[in-house]
mmCIF file of the N, C-alpha and C atoms, coordinates in Angstrom:
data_MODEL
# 
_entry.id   MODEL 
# 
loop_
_atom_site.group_PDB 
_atom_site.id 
_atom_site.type_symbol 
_atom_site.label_atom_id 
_atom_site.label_alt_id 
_atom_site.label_comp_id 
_atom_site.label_asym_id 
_atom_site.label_entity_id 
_atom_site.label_seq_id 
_atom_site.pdbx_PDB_ins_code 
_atom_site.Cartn_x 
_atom_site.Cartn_y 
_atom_site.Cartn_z 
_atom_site.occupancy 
_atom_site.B_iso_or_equiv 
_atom_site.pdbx_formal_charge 
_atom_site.auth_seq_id 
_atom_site.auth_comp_id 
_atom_site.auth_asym_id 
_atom_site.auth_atom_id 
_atom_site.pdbx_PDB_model_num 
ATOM 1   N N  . UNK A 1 1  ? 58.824  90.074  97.881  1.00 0.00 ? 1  UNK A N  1 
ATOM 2   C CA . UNK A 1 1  ? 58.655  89.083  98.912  1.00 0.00 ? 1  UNK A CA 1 
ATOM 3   C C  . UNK A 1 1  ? 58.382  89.796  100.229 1.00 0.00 ? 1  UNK A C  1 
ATOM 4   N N  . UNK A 1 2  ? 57.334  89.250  100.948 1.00 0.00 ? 2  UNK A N  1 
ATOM 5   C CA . UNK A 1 2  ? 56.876  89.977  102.055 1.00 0.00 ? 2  UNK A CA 1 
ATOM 6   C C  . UNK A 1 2  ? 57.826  88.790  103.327 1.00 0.00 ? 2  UNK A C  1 
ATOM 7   N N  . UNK A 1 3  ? 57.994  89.370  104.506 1.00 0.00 ? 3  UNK A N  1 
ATOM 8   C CA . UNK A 1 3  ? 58.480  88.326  105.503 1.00 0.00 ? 3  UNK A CA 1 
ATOM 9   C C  . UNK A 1 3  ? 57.919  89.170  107.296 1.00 0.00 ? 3  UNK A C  1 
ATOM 10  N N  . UNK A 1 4  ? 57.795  88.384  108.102 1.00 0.00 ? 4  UNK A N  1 
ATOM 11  C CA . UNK A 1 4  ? 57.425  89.096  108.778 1.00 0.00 ? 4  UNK A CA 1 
ATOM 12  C C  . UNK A 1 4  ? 58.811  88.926  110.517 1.00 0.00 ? 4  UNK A C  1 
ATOM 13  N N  . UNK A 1 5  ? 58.399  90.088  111.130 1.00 0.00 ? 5  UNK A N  1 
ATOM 14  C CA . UNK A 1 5  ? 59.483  90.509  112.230 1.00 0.00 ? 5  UNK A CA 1 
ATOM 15  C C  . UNK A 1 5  ? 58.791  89.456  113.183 1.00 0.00 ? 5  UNK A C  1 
ATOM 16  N N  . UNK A 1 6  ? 59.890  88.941  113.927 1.00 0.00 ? 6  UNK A N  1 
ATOM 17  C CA . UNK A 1 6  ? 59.057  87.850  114.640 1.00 0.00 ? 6  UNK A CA 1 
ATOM 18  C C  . UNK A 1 6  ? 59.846  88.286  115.933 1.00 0.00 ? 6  UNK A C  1 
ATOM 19  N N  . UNK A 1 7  ? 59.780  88.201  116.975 1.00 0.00 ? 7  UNK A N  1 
ATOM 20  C CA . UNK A 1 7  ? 59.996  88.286  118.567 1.00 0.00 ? 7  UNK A CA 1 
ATOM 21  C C  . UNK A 1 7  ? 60.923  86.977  118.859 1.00 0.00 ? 7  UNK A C  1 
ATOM 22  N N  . UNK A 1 8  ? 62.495  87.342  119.246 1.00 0.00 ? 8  UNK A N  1 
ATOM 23  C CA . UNK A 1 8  ? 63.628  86.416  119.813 1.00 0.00 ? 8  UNK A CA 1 
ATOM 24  C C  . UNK A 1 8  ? 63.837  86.730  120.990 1.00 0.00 ? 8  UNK A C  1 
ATOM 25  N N  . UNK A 1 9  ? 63.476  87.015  122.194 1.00 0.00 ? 9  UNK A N  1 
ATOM 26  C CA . UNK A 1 9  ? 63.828  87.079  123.600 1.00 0.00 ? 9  UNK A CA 1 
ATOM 27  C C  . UNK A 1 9  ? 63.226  88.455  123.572 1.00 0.00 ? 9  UNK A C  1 
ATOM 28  N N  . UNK A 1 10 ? 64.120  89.639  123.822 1.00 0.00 ? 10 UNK A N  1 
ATOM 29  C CA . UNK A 1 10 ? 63.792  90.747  124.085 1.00 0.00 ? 10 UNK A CA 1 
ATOM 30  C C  . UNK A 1 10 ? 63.449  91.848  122.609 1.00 0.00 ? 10 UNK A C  1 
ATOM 31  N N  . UNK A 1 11 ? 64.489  90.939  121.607 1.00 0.00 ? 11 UNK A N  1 
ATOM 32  C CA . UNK A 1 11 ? 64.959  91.799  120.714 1.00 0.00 ? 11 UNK A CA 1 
ATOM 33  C C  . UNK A 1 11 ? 63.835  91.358  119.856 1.00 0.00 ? 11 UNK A C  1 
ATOM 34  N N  . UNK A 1 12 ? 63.991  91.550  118.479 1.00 0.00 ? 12 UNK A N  1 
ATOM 35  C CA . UNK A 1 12 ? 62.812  91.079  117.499 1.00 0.00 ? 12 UNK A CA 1 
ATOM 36  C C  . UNK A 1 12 ? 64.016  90.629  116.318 1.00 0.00 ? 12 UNK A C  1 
ATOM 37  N N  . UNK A 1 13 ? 63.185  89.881  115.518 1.00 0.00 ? 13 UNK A N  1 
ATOM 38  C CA . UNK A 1 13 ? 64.480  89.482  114.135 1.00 0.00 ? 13 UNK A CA 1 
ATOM 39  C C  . UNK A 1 13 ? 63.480  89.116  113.039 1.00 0.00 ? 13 UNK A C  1 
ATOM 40  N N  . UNK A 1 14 ? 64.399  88.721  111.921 1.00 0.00 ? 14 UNK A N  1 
ATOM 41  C CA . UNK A 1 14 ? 63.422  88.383  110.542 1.00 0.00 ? 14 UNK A CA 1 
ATOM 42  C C  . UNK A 1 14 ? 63.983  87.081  110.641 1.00 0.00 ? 14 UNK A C  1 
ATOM 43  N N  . UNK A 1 15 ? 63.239  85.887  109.652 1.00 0.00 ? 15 UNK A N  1 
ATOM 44  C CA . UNK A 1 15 ? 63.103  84.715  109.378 1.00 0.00 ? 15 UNK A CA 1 
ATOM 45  C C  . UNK A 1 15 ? 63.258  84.143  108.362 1.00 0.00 ? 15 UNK A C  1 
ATOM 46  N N  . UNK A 1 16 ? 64.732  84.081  107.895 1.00 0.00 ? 16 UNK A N  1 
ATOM 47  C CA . UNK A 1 16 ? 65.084  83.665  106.278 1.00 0.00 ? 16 UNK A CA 1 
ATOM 48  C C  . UNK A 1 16 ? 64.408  82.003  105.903 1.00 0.00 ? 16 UNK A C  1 
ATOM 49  N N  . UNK A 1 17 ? 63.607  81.884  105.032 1.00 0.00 ? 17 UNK A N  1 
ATOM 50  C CA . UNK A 1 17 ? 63.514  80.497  105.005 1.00 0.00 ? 17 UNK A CA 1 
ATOM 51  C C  . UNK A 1 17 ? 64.687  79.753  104.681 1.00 0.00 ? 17 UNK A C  1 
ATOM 52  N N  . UNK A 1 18 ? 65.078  77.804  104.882 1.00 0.00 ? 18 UNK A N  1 
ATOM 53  C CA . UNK A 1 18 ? 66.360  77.320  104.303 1.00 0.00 ? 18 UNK A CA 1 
ATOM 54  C C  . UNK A 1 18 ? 66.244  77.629  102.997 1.00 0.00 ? 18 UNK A C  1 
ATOM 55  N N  . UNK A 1 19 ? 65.348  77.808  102.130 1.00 0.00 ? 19 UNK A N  1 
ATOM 56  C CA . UNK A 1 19 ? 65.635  78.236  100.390 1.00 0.00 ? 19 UNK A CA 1 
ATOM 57  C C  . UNK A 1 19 ? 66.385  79.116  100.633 1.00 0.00 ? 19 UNK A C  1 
ATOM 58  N N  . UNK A 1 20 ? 65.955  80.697  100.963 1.00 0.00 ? 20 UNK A N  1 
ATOM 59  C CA . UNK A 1 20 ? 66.722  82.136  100.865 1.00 0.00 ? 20 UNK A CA 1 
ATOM 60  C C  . UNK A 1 20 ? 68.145  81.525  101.680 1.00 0.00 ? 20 UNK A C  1 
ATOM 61  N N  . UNK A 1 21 ? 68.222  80.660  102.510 1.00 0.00 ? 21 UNK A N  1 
ATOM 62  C CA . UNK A 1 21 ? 69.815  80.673  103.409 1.00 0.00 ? 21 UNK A CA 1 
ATOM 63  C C  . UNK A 1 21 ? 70.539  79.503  102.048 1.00 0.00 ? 21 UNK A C  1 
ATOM 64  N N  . UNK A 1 22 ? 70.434  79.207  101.557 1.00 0.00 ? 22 UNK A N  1 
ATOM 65  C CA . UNK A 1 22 ? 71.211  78.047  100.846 1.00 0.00 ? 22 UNK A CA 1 
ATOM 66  C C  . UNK A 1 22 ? 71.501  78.771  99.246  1.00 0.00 ? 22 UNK A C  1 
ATOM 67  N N  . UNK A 1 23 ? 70.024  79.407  98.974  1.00 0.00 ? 23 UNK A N  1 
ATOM 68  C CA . UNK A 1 23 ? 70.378  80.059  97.486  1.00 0.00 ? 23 UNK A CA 1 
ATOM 69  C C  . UNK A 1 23 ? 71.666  81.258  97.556  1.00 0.00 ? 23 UNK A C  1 
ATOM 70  N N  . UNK A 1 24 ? 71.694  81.776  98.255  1.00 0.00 ? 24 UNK A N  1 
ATOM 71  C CA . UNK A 1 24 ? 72.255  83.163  98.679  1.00 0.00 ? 24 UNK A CA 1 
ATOM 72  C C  . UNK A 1 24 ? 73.559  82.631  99.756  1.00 0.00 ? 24 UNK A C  1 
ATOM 73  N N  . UNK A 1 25 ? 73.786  81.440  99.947  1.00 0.00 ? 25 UNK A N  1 
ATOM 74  C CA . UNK A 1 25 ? 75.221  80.657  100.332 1.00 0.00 ? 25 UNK A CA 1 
ATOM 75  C C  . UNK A 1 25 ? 75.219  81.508  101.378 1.00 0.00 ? 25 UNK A C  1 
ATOM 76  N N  . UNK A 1 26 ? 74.311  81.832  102.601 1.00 0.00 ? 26 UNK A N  1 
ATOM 77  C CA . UNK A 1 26 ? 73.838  82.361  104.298 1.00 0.00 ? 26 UNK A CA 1 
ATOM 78  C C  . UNK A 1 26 ? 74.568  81.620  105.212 1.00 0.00 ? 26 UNK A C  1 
ATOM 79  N N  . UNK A 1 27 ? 75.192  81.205  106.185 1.00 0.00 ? 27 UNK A N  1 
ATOM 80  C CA . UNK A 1 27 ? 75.732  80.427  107.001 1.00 0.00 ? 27 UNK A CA 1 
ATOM 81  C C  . UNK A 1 27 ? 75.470  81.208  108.061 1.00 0.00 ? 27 UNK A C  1 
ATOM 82  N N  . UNK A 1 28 ? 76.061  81.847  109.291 1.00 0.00 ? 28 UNK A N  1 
ATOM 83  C CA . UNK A 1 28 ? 76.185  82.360  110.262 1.00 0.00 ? 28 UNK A CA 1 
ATOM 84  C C  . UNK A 1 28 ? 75.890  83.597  110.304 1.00 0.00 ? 28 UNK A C  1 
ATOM 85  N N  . UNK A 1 29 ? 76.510  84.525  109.590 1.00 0.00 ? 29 UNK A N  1 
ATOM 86  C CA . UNK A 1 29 ? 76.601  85.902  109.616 1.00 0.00 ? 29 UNK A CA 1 
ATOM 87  C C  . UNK A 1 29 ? 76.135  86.648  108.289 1.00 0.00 ? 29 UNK A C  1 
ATOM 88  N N  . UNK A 1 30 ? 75.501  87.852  108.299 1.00 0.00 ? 30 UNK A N  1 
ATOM 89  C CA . UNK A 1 30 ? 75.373  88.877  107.142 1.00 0.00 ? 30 UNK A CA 1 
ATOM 90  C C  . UNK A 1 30 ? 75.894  90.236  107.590 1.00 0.00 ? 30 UNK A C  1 
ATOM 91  N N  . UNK A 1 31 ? 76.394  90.776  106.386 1.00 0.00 ? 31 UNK A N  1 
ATOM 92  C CA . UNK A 1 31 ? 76.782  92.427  106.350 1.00 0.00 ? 31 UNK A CA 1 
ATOM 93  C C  . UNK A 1 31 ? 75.293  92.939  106.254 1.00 0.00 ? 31 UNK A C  1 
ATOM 94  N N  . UNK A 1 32 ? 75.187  93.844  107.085 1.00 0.00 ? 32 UNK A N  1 
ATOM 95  C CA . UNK A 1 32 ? 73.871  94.200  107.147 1.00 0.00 ? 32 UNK A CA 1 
ATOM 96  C C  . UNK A 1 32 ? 74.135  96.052  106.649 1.00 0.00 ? 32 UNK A C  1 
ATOM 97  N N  . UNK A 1 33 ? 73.690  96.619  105.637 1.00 0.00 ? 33 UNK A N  1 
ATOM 98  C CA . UNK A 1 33 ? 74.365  97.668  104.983 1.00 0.00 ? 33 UNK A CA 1 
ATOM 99  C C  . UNK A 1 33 ? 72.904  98.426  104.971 1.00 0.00 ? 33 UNK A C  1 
ATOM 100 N N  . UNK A 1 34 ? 72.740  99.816  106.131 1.00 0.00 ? 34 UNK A N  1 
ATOM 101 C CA . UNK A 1 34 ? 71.720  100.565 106.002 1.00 0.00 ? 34 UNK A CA 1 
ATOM 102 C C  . UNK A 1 34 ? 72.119  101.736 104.741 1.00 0.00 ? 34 UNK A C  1 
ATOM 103 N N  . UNK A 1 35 ? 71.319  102.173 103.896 1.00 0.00 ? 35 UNK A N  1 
ATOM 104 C CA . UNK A 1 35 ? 70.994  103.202 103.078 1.00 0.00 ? 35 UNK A CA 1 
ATOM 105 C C  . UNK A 1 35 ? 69.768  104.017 103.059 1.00 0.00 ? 35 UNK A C  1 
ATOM 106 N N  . UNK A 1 36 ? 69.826  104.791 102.811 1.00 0.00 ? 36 UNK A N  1 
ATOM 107 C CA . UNK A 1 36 ? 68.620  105.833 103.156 1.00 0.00 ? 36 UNK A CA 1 
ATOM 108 C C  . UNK A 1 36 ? 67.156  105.203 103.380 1.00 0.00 ? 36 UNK A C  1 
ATOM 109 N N  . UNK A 1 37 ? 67.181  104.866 102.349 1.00 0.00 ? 37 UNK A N  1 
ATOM 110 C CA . UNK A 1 37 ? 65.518  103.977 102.529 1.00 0.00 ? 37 UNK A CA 1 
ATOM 111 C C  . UNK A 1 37 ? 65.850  102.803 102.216 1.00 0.00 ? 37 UNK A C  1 
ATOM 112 N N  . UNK A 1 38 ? 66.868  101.663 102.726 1.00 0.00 ? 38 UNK A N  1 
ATOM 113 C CA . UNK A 1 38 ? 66.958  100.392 102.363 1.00 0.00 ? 38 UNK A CA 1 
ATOM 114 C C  . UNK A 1 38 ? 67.431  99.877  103.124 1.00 0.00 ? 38 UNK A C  1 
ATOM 115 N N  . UNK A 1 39 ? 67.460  98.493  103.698 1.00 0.00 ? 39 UNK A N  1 
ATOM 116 C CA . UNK A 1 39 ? 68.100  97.661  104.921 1.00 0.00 ? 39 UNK A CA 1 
ATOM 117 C C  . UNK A 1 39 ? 68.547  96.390  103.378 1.00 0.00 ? 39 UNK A C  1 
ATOM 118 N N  . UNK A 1 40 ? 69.578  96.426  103.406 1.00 0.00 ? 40 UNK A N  1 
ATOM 119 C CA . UNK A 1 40 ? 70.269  95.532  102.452 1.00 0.00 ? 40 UNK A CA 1 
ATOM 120 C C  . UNK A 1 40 ? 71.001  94.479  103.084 1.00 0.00 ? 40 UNK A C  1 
ATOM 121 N N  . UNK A 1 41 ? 70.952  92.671  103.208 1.00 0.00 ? 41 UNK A N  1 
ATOM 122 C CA . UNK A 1 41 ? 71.855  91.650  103.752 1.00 0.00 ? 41 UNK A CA 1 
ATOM 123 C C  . UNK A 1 41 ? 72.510  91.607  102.206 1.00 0.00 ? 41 UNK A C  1 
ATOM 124 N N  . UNK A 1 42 ? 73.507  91.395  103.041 1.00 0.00 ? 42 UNK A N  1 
ATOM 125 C CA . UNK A 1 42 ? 74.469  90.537  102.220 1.00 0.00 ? 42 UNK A CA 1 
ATOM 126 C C  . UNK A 1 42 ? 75.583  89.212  102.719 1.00 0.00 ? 42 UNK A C  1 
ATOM 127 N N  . UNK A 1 43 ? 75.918  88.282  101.795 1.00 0.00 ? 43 UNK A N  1 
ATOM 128 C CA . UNK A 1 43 ? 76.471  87.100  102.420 1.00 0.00 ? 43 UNK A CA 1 
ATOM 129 C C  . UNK A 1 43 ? 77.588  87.591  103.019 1.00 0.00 ? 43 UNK A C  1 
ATOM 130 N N  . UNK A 1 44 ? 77.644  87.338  104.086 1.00 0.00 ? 44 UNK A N  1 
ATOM 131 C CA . UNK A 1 44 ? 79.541  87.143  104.212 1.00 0.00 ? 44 UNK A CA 1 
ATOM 132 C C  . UNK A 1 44 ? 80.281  86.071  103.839 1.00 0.00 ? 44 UNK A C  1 
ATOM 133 N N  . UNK A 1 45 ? 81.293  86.751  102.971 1.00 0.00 ? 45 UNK A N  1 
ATOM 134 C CA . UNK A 1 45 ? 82.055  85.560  102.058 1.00 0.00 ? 45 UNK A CA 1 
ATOM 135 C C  . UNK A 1 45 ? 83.270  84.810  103.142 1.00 0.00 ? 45 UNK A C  1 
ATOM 136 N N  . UNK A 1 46 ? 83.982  83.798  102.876 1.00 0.00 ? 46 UNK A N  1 
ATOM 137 C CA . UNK A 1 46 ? 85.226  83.469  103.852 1.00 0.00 ? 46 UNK A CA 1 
ATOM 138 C C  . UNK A 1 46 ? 86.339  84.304  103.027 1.00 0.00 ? 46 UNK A C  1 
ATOM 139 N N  . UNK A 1 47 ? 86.704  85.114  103.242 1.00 0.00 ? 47 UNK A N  1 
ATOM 140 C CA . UNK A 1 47 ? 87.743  85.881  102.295 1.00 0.00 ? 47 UNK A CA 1 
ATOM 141 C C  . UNK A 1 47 ? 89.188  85.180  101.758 1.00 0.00 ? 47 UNK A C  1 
ATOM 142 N N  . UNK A 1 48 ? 89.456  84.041  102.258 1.00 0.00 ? 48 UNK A N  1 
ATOM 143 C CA . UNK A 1 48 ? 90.133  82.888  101.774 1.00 0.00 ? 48 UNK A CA 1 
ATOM 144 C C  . UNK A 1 48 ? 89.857  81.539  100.953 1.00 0.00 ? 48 UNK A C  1 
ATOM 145 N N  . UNK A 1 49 ? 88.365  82.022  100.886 1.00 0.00 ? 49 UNK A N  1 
ATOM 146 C CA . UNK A 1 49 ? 87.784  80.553  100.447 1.00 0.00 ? 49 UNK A CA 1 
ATOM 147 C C  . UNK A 1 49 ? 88.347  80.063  98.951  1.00 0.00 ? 49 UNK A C  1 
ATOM 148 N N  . UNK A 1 50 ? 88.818  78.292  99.175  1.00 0.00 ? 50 UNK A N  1 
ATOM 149 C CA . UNK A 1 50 ? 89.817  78.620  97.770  1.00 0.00 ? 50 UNK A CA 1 
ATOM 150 C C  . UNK A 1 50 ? 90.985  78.436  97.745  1.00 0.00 ? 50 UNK A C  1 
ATOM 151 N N  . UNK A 1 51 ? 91.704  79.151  98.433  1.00 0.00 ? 51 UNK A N  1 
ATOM 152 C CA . UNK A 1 51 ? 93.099  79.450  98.193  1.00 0.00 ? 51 UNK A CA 1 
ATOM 153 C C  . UNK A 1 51 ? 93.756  78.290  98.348  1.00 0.00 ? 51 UNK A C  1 
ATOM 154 N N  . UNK A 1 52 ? 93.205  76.983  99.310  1.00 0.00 ? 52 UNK A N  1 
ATOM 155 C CA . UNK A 1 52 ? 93.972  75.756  99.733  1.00 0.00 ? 52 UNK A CA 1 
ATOM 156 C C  . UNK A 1 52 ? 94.162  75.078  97.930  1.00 0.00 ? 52 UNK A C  1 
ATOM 157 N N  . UNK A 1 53 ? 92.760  74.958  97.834  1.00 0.00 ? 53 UNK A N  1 
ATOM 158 C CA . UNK A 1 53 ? 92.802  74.246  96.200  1.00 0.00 ? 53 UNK A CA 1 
ATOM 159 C C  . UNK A 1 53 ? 93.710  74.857  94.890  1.00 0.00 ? 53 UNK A C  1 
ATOM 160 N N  . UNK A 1 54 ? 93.708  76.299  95.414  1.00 0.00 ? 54 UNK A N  1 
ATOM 161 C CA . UNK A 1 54 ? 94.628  76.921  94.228  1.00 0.00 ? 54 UNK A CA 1 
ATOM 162 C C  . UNK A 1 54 ? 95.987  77.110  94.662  1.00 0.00 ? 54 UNK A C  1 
ATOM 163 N N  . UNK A 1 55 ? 96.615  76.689  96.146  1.00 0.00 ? 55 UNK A N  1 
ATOM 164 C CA . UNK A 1 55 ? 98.051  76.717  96.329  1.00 0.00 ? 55 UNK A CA 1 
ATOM 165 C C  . UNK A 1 55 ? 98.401  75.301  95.665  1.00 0.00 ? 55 UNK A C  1 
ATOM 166 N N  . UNK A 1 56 ? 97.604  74.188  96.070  1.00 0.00 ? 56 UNK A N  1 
ATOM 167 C CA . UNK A 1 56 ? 97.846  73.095  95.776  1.00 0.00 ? 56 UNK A CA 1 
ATOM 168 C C  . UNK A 1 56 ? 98.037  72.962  94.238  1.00 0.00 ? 56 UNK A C  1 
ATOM 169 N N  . UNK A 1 57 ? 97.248  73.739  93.405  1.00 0.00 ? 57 UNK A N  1 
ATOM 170 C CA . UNK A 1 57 ? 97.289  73.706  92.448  1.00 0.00 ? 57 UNK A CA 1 
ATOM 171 C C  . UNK A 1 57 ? 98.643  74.732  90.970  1.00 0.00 ? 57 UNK A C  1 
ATOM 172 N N  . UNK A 1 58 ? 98.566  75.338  91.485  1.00 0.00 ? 58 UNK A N  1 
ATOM 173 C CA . UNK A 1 58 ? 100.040 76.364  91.678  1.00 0.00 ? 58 UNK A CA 1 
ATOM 174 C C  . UNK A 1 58 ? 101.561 75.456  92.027  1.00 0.00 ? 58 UNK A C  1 
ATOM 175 N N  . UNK A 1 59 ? 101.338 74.478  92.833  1.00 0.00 ? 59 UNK A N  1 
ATOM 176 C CA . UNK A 1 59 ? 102.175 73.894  93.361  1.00 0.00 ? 59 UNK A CA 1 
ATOM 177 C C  . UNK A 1 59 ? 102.530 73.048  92.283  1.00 0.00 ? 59 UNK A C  1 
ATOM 178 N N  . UNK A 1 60 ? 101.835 71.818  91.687  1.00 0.00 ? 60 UNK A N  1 
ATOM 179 C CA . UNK A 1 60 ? 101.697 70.976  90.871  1.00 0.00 ? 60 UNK A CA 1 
ATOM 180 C C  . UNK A 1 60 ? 102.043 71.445  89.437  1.00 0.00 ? 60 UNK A C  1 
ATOM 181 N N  . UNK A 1 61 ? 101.545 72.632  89.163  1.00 0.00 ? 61 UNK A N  1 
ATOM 182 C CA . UNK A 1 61 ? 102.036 73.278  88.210  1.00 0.00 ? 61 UNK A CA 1 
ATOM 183 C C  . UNK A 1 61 ? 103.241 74.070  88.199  1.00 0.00 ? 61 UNK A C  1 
ATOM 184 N N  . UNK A 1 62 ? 104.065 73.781  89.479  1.00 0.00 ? 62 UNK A N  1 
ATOM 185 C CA . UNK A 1 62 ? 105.554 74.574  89.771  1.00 0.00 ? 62 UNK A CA 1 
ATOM 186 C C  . UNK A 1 62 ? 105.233 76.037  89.172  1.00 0.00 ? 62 UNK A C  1 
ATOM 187 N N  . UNK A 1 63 ? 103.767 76.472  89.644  1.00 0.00 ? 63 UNK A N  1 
ATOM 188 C CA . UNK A 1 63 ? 103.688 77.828  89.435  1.00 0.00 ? 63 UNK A CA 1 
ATOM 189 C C  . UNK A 1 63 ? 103.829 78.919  90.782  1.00 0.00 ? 63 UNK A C  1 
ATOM 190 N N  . UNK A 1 64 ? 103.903 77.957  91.554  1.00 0.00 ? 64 UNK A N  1 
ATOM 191 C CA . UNK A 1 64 ? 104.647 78.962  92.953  1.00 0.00 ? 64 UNK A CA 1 
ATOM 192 C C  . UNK A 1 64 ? 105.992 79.289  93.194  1.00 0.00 ? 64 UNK A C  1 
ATOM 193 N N  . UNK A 1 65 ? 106.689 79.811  92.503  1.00 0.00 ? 65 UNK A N  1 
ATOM 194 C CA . UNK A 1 65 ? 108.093 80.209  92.673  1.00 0.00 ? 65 UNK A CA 1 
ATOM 195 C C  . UNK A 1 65 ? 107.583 81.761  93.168  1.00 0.00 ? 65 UNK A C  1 
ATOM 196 N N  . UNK A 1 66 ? 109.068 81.967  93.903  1.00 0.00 ? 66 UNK A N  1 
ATOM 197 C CA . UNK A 1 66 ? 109.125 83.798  95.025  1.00 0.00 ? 66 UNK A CA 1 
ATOM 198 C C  . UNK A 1 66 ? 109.269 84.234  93.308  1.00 0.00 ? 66 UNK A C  1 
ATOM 199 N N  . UNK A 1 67 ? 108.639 85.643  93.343  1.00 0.00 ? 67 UNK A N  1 
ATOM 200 C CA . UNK A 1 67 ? 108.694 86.262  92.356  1.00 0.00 ? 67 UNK A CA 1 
ATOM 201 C C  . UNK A 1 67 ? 109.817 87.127  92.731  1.00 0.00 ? 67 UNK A C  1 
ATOM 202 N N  . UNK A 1 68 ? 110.344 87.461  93.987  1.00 0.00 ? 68 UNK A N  1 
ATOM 203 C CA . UNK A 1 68 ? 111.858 88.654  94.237  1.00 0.00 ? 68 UNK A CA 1 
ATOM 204 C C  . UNK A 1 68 ? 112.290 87.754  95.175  1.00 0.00 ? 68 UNK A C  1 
ATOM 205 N N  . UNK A 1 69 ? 113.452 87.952  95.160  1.00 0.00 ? 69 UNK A N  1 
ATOM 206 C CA . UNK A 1 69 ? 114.163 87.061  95.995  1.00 0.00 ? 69 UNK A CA 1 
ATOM 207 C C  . UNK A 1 69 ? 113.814 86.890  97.623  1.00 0.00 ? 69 UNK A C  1 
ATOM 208 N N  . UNK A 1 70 ? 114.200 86.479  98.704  1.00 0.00 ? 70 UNK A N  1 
ATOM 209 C CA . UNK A 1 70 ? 113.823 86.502  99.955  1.00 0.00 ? 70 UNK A CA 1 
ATOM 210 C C  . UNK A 1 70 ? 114.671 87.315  100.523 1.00 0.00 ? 70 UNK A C  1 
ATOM 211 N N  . UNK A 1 71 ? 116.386 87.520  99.990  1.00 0.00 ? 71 UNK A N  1 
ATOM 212 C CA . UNK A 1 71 ? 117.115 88.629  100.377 1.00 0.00 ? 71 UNK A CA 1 
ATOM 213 C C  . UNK A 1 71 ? 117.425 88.928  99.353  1.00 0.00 ? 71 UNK A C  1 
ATOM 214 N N  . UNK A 1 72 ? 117.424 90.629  99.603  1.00 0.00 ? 72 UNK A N  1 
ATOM 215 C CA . UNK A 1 72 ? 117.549 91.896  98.594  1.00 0.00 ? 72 UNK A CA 1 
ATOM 216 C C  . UNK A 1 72 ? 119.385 91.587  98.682  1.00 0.00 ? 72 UNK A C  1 
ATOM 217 N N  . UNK A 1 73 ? 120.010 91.946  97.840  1.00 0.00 ? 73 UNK A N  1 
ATOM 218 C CA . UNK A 1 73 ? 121.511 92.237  97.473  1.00 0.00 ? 73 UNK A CA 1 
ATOM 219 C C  . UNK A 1 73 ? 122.284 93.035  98.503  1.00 0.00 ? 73 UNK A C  1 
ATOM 220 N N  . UNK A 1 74 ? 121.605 94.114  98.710  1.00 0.00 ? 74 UNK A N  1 
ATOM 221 C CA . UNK A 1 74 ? 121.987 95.010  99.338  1.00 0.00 ? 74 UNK A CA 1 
ATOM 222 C C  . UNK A 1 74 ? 121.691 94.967  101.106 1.00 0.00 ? 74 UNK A C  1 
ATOM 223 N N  . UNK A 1 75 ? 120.869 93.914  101.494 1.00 0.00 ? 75 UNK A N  1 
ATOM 224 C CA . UNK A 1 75 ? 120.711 93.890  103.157 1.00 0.00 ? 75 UNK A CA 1 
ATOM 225 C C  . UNK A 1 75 ? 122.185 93.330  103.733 1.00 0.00 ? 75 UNK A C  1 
ATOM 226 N N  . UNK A 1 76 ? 122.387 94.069  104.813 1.00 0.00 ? 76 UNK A N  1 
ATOM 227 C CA . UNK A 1 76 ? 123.274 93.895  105.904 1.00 0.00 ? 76 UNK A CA 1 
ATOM 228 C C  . UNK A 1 76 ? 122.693 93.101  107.275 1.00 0.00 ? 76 UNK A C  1 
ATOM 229 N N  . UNK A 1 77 ? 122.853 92.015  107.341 1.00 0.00 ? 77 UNK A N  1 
ATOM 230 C CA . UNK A 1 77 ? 122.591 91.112  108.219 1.00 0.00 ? 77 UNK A CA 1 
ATOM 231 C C  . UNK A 1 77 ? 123.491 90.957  109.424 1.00 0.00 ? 77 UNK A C  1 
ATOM 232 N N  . UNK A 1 78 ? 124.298 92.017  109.669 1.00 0.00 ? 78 UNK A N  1 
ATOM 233 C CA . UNK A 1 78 ? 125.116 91.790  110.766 1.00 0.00 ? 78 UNK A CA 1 
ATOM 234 C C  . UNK A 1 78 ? 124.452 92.884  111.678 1.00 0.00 ? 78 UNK A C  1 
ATOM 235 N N  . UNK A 1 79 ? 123.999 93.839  110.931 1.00 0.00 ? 79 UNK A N  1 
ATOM 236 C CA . UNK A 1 79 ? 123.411 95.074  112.251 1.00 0.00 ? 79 UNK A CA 1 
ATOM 237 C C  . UNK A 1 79 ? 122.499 94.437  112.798 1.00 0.00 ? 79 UNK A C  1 
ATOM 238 N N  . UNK A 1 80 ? 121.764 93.012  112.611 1.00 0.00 ? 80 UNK A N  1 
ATOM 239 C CA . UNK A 1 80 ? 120.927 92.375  113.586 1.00 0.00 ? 80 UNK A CA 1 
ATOM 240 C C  . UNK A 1 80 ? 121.878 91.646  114.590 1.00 0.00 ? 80 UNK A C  1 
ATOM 241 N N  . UNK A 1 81 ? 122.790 91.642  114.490 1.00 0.00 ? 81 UNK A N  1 
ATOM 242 C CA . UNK A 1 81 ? 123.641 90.703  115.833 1.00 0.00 ? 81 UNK A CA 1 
ATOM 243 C C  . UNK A 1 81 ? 123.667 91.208  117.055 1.00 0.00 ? 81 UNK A C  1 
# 
């Protein structure tokens, strides 16, 4: 696929069509990753994306229990006074 550098104010930029931004799930931002002879985008993911539907879901399934307790046996809670 050929694309061409187009002129944004001072700077210059490329021109994803909405196909390439929607197939490739594009929103705002790309990791832009130089290699020797390659200029590589990549999506930026939400690194949480998810997690609401799978706490909720964890939940329902009373699969969210603390796996270690919240206090260890052995803490002394008075040297904080």
């Amino acid at each position: 696929m050929e694309a061409s550098i187009i002129k944004i104010g001072n700077s210059k930029g490329l021109r994803l069509s909405k196909h390439i931004l929607e197939q490739y799930h594009i929103t705002d931002k790309v990791e832009l990753i130089l290699e020797k002879d390659k200029i590589i985008l990549k999506p930026i993911e939400q690194p949480r994306k998810g997690w609401e539907d799978a706490f909720k879901s964890m939940s329902k399934n009373e699969d969210d229990q603390l796996l270690i307790d919240d206090v260890l046996p052995d803490e002394d809670f008075d040297e904080w006074n």
